[in-house]
N, C-alpha and C positions, 0 to 999 in steps of 0.2 A: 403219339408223337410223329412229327412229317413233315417234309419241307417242299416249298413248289418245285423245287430242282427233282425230284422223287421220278418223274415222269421220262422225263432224258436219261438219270440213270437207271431206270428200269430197259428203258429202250436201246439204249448202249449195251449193256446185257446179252439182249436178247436177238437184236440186228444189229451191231455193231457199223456195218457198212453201208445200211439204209439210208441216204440222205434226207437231212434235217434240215436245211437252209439252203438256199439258194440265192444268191445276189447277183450285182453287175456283171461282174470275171470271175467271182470261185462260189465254188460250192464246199459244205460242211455237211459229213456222216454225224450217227450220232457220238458215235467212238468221240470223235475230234473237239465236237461241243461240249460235250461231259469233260473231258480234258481238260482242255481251253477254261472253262470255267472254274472247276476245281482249282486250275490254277489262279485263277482272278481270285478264289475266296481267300487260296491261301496269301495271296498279296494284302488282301484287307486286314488279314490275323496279324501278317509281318508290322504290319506300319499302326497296330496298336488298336485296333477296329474291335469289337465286342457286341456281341448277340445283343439288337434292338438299337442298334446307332443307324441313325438315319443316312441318307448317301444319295446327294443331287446326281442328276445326271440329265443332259442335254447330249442328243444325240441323234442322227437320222435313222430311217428303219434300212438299216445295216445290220449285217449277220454279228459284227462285233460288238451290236448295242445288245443283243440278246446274252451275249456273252458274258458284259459286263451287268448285265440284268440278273442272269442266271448267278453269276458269283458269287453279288450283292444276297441272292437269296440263301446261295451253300454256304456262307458265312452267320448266315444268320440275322442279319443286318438289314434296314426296310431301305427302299430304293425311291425314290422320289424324281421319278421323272418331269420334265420342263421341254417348254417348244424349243424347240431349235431355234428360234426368232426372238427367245427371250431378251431382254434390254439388259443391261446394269443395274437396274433401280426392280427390278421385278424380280432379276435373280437375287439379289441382297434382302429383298424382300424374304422369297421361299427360303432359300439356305439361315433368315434369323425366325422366321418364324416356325418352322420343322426343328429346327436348333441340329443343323446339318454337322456332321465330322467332317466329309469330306465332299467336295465338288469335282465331276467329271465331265469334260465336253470333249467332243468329236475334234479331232485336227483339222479338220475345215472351218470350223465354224469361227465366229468373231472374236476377241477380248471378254466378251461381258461378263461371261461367268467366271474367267479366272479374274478378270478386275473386281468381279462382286467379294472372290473367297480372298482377297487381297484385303478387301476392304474391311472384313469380316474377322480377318487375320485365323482363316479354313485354310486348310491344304487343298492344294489344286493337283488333278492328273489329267491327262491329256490322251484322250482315247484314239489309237493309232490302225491303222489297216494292221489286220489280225490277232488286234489287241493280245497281243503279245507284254508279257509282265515276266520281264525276265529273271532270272533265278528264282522264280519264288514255286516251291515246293507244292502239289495238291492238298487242299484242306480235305479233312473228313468233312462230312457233312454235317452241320447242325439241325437236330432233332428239336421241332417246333410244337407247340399248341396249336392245333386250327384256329382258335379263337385270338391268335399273335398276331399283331398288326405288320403284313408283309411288305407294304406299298401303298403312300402316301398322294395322291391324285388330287392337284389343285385343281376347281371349278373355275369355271372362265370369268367369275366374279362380276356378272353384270350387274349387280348391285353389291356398294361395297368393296371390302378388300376379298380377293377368291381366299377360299374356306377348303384345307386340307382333309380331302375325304380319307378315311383307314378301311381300308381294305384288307382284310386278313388271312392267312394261309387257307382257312376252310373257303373264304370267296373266291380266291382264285381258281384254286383245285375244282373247286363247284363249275364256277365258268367254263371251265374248258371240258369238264365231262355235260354240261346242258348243253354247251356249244356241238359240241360233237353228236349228241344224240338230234337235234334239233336240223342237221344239216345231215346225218348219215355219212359224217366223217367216218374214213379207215385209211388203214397204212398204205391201202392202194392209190390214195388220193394225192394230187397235185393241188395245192390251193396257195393262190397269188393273190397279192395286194398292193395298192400304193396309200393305204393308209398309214401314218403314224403311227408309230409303236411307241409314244411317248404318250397317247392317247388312249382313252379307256375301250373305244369298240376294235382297234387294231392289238393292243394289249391284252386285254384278259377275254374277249369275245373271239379272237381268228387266233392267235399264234398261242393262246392255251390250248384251245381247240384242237391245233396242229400237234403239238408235244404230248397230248394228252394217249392222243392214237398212233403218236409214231408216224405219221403224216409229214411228207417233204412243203415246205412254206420257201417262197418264192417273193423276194422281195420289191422294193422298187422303191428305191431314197427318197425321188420328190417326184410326185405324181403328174404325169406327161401325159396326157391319152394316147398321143403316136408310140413313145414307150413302153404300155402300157397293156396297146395291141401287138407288140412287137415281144415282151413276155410273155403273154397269154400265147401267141404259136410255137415259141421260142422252145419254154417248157410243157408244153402242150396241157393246160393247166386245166384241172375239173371244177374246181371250186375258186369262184373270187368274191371279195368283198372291196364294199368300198359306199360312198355316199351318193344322194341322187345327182349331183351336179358332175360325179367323174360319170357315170352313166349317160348321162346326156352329151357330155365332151368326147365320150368316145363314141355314140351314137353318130356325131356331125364329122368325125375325125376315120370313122370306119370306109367311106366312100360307097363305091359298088362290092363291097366285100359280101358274101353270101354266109348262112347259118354254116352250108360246109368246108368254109373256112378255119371254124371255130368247133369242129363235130365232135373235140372231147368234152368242151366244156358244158355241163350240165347243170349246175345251180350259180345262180349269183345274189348275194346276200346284201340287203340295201338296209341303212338303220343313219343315226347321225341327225337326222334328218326327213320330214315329210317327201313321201314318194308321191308326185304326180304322178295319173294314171296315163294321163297320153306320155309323159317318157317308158313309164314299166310297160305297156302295152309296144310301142314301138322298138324297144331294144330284145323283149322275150323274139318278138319277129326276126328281126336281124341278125341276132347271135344266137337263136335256134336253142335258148336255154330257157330252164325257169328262174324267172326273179321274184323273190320272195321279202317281204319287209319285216323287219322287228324293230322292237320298241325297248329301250330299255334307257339309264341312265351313272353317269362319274358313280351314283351311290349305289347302284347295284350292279356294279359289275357290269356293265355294259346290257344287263337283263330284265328282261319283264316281260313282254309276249314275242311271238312268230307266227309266223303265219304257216300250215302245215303242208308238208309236200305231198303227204297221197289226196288236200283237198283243192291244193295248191293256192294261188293268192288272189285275193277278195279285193277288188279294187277299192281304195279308200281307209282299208281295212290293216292293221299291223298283225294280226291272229288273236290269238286263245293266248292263258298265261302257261307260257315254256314248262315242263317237267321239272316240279318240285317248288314252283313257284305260285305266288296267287296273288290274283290281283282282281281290286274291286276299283268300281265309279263311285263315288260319296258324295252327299249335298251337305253345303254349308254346317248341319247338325251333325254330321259326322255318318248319317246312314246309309246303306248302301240305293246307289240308286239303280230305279229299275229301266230295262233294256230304254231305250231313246234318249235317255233323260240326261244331260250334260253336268258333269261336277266332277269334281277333282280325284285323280287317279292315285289310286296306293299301292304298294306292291309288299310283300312280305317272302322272305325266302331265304334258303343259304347264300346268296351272292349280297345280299343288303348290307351294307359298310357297318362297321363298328361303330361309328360313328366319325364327327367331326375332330380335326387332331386340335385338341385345346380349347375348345369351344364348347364347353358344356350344354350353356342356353341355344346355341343352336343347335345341338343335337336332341336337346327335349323338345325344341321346336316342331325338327322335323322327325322325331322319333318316335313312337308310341314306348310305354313300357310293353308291351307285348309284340314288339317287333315289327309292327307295320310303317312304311316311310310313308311320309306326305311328300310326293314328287312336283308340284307346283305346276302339274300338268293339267289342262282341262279335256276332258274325253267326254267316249259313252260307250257301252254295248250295243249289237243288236241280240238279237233272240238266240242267235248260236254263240252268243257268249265272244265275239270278235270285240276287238279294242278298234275305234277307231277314237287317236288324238286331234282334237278338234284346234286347242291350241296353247303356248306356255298362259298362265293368267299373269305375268306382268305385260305379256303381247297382246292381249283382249284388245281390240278398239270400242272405244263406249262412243257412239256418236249421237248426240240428244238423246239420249239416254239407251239408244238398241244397242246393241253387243252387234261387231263386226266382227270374224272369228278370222283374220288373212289367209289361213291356209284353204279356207274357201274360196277367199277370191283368186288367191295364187293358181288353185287346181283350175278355175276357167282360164286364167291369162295361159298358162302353161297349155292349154288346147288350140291357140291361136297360132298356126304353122310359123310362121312369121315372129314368134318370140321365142329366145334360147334359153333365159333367166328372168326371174320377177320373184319383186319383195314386196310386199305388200307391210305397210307401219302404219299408227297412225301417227296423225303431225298438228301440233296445236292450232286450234281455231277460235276467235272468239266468241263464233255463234255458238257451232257445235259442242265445244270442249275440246273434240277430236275431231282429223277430217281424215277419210282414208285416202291414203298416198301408196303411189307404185312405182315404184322406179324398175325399169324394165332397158334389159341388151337385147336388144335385134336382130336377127339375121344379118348378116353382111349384106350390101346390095339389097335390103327391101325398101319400101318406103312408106314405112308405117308410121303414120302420127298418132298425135294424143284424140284424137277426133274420132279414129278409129279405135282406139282401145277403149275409151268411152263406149261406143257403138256396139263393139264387142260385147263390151260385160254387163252392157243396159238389156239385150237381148237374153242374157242369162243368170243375172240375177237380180235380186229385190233392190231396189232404190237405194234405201240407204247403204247400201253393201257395192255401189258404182262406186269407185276412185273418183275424184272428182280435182286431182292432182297426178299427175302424170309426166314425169322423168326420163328421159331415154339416159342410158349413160355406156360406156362400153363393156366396164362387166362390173358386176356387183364384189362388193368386198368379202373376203373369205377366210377362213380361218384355215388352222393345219391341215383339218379330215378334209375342205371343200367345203364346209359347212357357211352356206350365207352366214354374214356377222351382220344381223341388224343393228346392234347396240353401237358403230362403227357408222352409221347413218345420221348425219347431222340435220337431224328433225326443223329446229328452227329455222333451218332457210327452206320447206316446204311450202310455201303459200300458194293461194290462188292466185292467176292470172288474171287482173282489170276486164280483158279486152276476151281470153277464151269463155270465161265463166266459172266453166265448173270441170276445167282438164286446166293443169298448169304449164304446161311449156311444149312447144314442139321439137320435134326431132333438130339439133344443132345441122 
């Protein structure tokens, strides 16, 4: 029996006074968090809550969401976090299909989710600076199964309605001890983020990680790169995470800042997200660190491979699969495939979801009985056993009939000095099927056409795999981590241009 709270009160214990969070204006020991939460759990027990009730929660990456995080789990109770951008109709959504008790949002944030549990006829609380829950006594801790569903993580639902992954006391616990061994986390470590903690690689990937070793975590509510470089001196931070689009924002936002600006920080952790080699090449220079990429995914805990620090990182490459974890390439028949060879990536391990919450057929879907997921990913190895992900297969462009993989074309666009961002989709056509389309942000002050990103990518790669539709726009759409949203990209108004040919628009 063990609950994820286990970690903070071993470490409250033992350093009482070691800082454990760090925010905008205060910082939290572990003494205060263990506290603080025991108190949250015991408010859940007061108001009628009971071991395995679920518990929304919308909230920024604030020391008091970890609070209310942390409670949710010494209570016993699974936590179901939600964007902070949630709607009305999306939280009414989660809170009927989790079959919520109770709904929590930040005092900043909007209506929608106390209008959702309104709607719902749920209890609403309202999560306050220092999340303070007055009179309410510390709970003992509730003594779990690892195999207990701890925390409920809706998928971004690009097909469909999003599907509640279960993640269970042993996947978390796991996380954050693979996290930790995989970066050479300890208690001496500084590690910042402006990732979401309502998200799977800022949630169970960095700040289990953090709690796991006793490790101070450094927050930042909404990701600013000027912020962002202004934490990282601020707390003099060893360790950051975060996805490749903050990496490159702070790359453009760093100025003439030199590597011994930044001389503590030593590892930076990039996942979310395909790593361009020309940004992880250019930022390892400038911030004088290593950046390293992993692969993982909502259903496994944020886990599947890394890339290893005494081999350090293999351009193109996500690593080997992480400590305790395994992961194959497979063709259409289910076999493994051998090094080159492109097919769908599995992984199997302690961080692998229970499954889907409610959803039987899709969890035989994506579940083997013997525990391996089908991740919907397309990969390969090479010879040292490296993952590199090629692309998701509902993003596959099929253009008369070749396979277009975007994250190829993206890595030449992203080497073009002159481009900050590019998406590569594909966009209906009625010769092709598909045409491959790019919508691409620009340096400020360049003067890049579609003429030239043709030219560009016709010199590097194969014909069919040119864009032959080309978008400037000023920045691409994003999700909470930073993470391009293609599905957000309104495919049918891509066409070709009459008069360019084969690029569709020039720069406005």
């Amino acid at each position: 029996m063990t609950s994820v709270f286990d970690p903070v009160c071993r470490h409250a214990a033992a350093a009482p006074e070691s800082i454990a969070l760090r925010g905008a204006v205060d910082q939290w020991t572990y003494r205060q968090l263990r506290d603080a939460s025991a108190r949250y759990a015991g408010a859940l027990a007061a108001a009628g809550l009971s071991p395995g009730d679920r518990v929304l929660v919308a909230a920024p990456s604030v020391p008091e969401f970890v609070v209310a995080y942390l409670g949710i789990q010494a209570a016993g109770c699974v936590v179901v976090p939600v964007n902070t951008m949630v709607t009305r109709a999306e939280a009414e959504y989660v809170l009927g299909d989790a079959g919520c008790s109770l709904a929590i949002a930040w005092h900043a944030l909007g209506p929608a989710v106390a209008e959702a549990a309104a709607a719902l006829e749920a209890p609403f609380w309202t999560l306050s600076p220092s999340a303070s829950v007055a009179g309410a006594p510390p709970a003992d801790v509730v003594d779990r199964d690892r195999d207990e569903t701890a925390a409920i993580l809706y998928t971004s639902g690009t097909t469909g309605r999003p599907k509640g992954a279960q993640l269970t006391v042993g996947n978390l616990l796991s996380a954050g001890e693979i996290g930790a061994e995989c970066s050479r986390v300890s208690n001496a470590d500084r590690i910042g983020t402006g990732l979401p903690l309502f998200h799977v690689f800022g949630q169970a990937s960095v700040l289990m990680a953090a709690l796991t070793v006793g490790a101070s975590m450094s927050l930042l509510a909404r990701f600013d790169p000027a912020s962002m470089l202004e934490m990282l001196r601020r707390d003099r931070l060893t360790i950051m995470a975060g996805v490749p689009t903050m990496w490159n924002a702070m790359l453009h936002a760093a100025g003439d800042a030199s590597p011994a600006d930044f001389a503590g920080l030593r590892v930076a952790v990039s996942g979310g997200a395909s790593l361009p080699g020309e940004i992880a090449r250019a930022f390892e220079a400038h911030f004088g660190c290593t950046l390293l990429e992993g692969y993982g995914l909502t259903e496994t805990a944020a886990f599947g491979t890394f890339n290893d620090l005494d081999r350090g990182a293999k351009a193109g490459y996500t690593g080997r699969a992480v400590p305790r974890m395994e992961v194959q390439v497979r063709d259409d028949d289910g076999h493994e495939c051998p090094p080159g060879t492109v097919g769908e990536v599995h992984i199997k391990g302690p961080t692998v979801m229970r499954g889907y919450w409610n959803r039987p057929a899709d969890t035989a879907a994506a579940l083997s009985p013997d525990g391996w997921l089908r991740t919907g990913d397309l990969g390969e190895t090479d010879t040292d056993g490296d993952l590199r992900i090629v692309d998701r297969i509902k993003d596959l462009i099929i253009r008369g009939g070749y396979n277009v993989y975007p994250g190829e074309v993206e890595e030449v666009l992203y080497e073009h000095p002159d481009i900050v961002e590019a998406a590569v989709i594909g966009a209906p056509d009625d010769h092709y099927g598909e045409e491959v389309a790019a919508l691409i942000a620009a340096r400020p002050g360049s003067q890049l056409d579609a003429a030239e990103v043709s030219s560009w990518a016709r010199e590097r790669l194969s014909a069919y795999k040119i864009p032959r539709i080309v978008r400037f726009v000023d920045a691409l759409p994003k999700g909470p981590t930073g993470k391009i949203l293609k599905r957000s990209i309104d495919r049918t108004a891509l066409t070709r241009d009459p008069v360019l040919g084969d690029v569709a628009t020039r720069r406005p």
